[in-house]
C-alpha positions in Angstrom: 7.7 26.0 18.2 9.7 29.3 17.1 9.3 30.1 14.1 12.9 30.0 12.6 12.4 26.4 14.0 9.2 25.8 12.7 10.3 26.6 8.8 13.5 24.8 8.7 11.2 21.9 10.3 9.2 22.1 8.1 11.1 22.4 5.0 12.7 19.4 5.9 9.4 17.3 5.9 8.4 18.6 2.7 11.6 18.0 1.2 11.5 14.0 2.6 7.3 13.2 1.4 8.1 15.6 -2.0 10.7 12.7 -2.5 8.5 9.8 -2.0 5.6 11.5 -3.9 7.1 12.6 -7.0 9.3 9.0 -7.1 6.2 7.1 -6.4 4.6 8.8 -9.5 7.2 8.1 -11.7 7.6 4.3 -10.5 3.9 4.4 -11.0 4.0 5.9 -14.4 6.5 3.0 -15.6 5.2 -0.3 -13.8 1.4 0.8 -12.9 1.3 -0.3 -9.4 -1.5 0.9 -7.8 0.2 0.5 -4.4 2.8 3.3 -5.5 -0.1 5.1 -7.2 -1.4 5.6 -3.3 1.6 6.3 -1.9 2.1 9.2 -4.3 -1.7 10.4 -3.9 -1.2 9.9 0.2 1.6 12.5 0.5 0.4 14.8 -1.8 -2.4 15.1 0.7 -0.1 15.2 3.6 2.2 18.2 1.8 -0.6 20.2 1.2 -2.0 19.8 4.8 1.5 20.3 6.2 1.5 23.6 4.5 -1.7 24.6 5.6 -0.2 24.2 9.0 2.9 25.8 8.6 1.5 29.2 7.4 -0.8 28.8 10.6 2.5 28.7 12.5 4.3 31.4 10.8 1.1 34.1 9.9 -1.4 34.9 13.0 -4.1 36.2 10.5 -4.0 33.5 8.6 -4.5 31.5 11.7 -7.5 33.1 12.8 -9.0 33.1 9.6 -8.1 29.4 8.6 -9.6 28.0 12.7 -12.6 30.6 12.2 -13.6 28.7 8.8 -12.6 25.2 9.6 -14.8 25.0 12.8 -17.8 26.3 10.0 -17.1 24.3 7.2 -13.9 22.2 7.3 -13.7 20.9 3.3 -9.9 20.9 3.6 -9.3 18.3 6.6 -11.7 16.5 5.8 -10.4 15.8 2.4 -7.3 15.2 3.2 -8.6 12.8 5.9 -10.8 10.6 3.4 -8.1 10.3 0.4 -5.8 9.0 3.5 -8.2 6.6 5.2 -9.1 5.3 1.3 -5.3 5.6 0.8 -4.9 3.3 3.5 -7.1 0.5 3.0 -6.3 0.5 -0.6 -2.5 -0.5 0.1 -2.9 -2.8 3.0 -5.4 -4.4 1.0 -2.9 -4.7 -2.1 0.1 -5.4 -0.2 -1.5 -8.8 1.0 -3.3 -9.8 -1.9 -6.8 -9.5 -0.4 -10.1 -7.5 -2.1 -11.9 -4.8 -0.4 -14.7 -6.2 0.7 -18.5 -4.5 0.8 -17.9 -4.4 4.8 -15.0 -2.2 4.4 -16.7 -0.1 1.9 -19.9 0.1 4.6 -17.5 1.4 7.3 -15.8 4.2 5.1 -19.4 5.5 3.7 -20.8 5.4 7.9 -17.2 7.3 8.3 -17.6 9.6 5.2 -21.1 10.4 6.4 -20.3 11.2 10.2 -17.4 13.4 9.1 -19.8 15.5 7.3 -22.4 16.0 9.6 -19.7 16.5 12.5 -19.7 20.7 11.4 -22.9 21.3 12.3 -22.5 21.1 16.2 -21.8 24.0 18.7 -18.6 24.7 18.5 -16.5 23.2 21.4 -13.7 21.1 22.1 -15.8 18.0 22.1 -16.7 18.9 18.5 -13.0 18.8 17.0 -12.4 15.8 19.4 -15.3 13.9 17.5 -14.1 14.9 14.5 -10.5 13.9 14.3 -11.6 10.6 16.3 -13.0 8.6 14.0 -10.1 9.2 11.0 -8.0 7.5 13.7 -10.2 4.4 14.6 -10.8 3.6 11.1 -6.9 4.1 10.2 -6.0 1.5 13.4 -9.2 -0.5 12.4 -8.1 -1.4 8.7 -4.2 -1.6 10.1 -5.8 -4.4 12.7 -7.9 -6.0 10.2 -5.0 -6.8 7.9 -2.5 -7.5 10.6 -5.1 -10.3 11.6 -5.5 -12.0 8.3 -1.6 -12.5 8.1 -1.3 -13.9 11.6 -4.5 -16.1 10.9 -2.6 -17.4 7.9 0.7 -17.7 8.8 0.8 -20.4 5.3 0.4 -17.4 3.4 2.3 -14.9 4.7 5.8 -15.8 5.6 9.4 -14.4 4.6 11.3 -11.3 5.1 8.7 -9.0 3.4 5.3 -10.0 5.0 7.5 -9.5 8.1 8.0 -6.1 7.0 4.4 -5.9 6.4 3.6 -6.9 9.6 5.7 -4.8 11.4 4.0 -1.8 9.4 0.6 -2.9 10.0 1.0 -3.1 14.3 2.9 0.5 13.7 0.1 2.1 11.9 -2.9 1.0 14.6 -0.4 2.3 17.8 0.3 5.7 15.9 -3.3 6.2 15.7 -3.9 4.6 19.0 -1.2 7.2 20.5 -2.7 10.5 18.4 -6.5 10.0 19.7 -4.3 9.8 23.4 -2.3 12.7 22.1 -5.8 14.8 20.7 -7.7 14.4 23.6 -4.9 16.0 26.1 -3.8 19.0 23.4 -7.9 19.8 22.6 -9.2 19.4 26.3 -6.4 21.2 28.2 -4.7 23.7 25.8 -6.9 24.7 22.8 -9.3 27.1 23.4 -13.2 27.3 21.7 -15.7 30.0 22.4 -17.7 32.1 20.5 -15.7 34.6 20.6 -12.2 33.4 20.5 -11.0 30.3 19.2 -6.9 28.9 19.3 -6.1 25.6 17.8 -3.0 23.9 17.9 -2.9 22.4 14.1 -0.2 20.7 14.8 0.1 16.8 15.7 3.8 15.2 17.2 2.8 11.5 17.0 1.0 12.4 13.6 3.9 14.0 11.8 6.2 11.0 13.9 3.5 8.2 11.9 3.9 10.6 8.4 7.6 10.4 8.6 8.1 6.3 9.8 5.5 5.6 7.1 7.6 7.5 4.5 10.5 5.3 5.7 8.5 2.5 5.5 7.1 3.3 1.8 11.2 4.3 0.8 12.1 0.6 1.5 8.6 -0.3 -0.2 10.2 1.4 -3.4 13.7 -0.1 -3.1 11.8 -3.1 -2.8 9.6 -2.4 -5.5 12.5 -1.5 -8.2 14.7 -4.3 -6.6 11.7 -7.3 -7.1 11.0 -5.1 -11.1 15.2 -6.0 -12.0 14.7 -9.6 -10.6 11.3 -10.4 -12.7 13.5 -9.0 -15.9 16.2 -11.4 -14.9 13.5 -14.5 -13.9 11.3 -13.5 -17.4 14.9 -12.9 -19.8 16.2 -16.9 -17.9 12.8 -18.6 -19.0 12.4 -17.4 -22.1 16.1 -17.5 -23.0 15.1 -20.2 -25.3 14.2 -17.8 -28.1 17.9 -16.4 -27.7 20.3 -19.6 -27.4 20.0 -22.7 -28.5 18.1 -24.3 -26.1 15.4 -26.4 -28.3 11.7 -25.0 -27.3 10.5 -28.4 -26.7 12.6 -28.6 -23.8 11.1 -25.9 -22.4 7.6 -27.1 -23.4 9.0 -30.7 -21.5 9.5 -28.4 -18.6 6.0 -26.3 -18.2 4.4 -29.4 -18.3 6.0 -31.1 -15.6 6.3 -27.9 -13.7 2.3 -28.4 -14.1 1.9 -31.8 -13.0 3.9 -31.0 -10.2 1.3 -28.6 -9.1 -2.1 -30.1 -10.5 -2.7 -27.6 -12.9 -5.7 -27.9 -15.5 -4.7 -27.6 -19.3 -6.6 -24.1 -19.2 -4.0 -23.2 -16.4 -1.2 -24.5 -18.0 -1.6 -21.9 -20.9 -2.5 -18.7 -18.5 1.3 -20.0 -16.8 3.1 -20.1 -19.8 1.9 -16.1 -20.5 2.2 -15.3 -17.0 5.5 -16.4 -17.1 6.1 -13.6 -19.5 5.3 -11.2 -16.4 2.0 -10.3 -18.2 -1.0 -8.1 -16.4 -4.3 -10.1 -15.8 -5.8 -7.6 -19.0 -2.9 -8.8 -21.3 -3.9 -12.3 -20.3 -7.6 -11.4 -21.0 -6.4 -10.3 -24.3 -3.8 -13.0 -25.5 -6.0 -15.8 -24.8 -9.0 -14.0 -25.7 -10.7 -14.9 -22.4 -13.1 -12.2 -19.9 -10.5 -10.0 -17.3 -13.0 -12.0 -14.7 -11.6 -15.5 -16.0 -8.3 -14.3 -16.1 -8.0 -13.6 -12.5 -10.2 -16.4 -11.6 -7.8 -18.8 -13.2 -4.1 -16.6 -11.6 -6.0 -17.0 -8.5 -6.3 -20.7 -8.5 -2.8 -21.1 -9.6 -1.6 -18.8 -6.9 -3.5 -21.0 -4.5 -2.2 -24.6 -6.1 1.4 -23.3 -6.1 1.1 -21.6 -2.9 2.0 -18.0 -3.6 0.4 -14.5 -3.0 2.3 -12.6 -5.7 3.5 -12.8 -8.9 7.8 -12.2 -8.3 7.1 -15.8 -5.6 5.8 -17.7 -8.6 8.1 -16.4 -11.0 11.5 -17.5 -8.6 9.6 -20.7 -7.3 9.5 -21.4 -11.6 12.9 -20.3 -12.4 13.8 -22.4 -9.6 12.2 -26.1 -10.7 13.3 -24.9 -14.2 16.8 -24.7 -13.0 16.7 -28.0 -11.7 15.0 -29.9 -14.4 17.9 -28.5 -16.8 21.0 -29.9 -14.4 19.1 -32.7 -13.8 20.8 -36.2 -15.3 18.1 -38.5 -17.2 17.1 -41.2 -15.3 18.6 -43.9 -18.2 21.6 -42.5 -19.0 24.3 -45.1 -18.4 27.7 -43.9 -16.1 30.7 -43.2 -18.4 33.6 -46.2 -17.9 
């Protein structure tokens, strides 16, 4: 790549993830969503290895220098590679409503371990193959794992968005697939390691092709994001309306209650509803009711399983809707007019 083609190339990508960092951050700051929080922490780590590898396209000495130190001690990469893979998890994990488990947390650490230990061999190409390799099996690994709980529970996962999800999930393991394809041709047959001379091409096609889908992906995450925010303000401003109009409280009292029936919710459950309905966090729960943050979730969780949602914006339309219908429904004795 010339280099006149290389910088306007390069401007151009760090202008697209300096957009989705600096607007995740300020979602992040306002809703504190740890999904955006990732995002923003994600492409910070890709700008700054972007630039690394654009001053080892545009500056020779600064080549040599930067391949002679990373095939010593390569702190940098593999940084930037561990906030990613933990980047990763993290939002898959988040975006379908499932903990990281202690077998997840085993694979990073036997990752985070290997990665370190990678430096000390002889340098040769099978060294830098061995060390990108396993950033891109745990990146398809953790995009296959989730992509295999949604399709195991289809119940759980349905509509337009755990589509989307889906779609982002199969993406992310063939990217990686296609970059260990791509790794293993560019460090076998074109880079050169000896002892005395070393050339690297820093430089991945189908990595900076998976950077920029993802950041098209994570832009409609953010529409989606402020989009599902203005609709919770609209659901949460409907239900409580009573304390605005003059629409008695008992009838909305009348309507929680048979919203819980309807559902088989406990008494306990009823009351962690009525302040979820608010669009409260589980720690506001924990400290309206004066209840443990463990107790709290326990109890959204099993009211998220009785109603049959994942997130909080289903339950708060799936409400809005039975509350809708309860207030234009006609009481069951109320006699015709003539």
């Amino acid at each position: 790549m010339e280099k006149g083609v290389s910088f306007l190339y390069n401007l151009f990508i760090i202008i697209v993830y300096s957009g989705i960092m600096w607007m995740s951050f300020f979602l992040f700051l306002n809703g504190k969503n740890k999904i955006l929080l990732w995002i923003g922490i994600i492409y910070s780590a890709i700008i700054i290895d972007d630039i690394v590898t654009f001053a080892s396209e545009q500056f020779q000495s600064f080549a040599e220098n930067y391949n002679r130190i990373f095939m010593i001690v390569p702190t940098h990469k593999t940084l930037i590679y561990l906030t990613m893979s933990l980047g990763y998890l993290i939002i898959f994990k988040s975006l379908i409503n499932k903990k990281i488990t202690w077998y997840d947390f085993s694979i990073l650490g036997i990752y985070v371990t290997y990665m370190f230990f990678i430096p000390v061999m002889d340098n040769s190409a099978w060294k830098i193959f061995l060390y990108y390799l396993p950033s891109q099996l745990y990146n398809a690994y953790v995009g296959a794992e989730v992509l295999w709980t949604t399709k195991k529970n289809p119940e759980f996962y349905q509509g337009s968005f755990y589509r989307w999800c889906r779609w982002l999930f199969c993406f992310t393991v063939i990217m990686n697939l296609c970059i260990i394809t791509e790794d293993s041709i560019v460090i076998f047959h074109f880079d050169v390691y000896s002892k005395y001379y070393i050339n690297m091409n820093n430089r991945s096609i189908t990595s900076d092709i998976m950077y920029l889908t993802h950041a098209a992906f994570s832009a409609c995450y953010l529409m989606y994001y402020l989009k599902t925010s203005l609709r919770n303000i609209t659901i949460v401003n409907s239900v409580n309306s009573h304390t605005h109009s003059s629409l008695p409280s008992d009838i909305e009292e009348s309507i929680l209650h048979r919203f819980s029936e309807t559902y088989h919710l406990t008494f306990r459950e009823r009351e962690i509803l009525k302040v979820l309905l608010l669009d409260k966090t589980n720690q506001e729960i924990s400290d309206d009711l004066f209840i443990s943050l463990g107790t709290a979730k326990t109890h959204v969780h099993n009211i998220f399983q009785k109603i049959g949602v994942v997130k909080r914006p289903q339950l708060l339309s799936i409400y809005d809707t039975f509350r809708k219908e309860q207030l234009n429904a006609k009481p069951e004795n109320e006699t015709p007019s003539p």
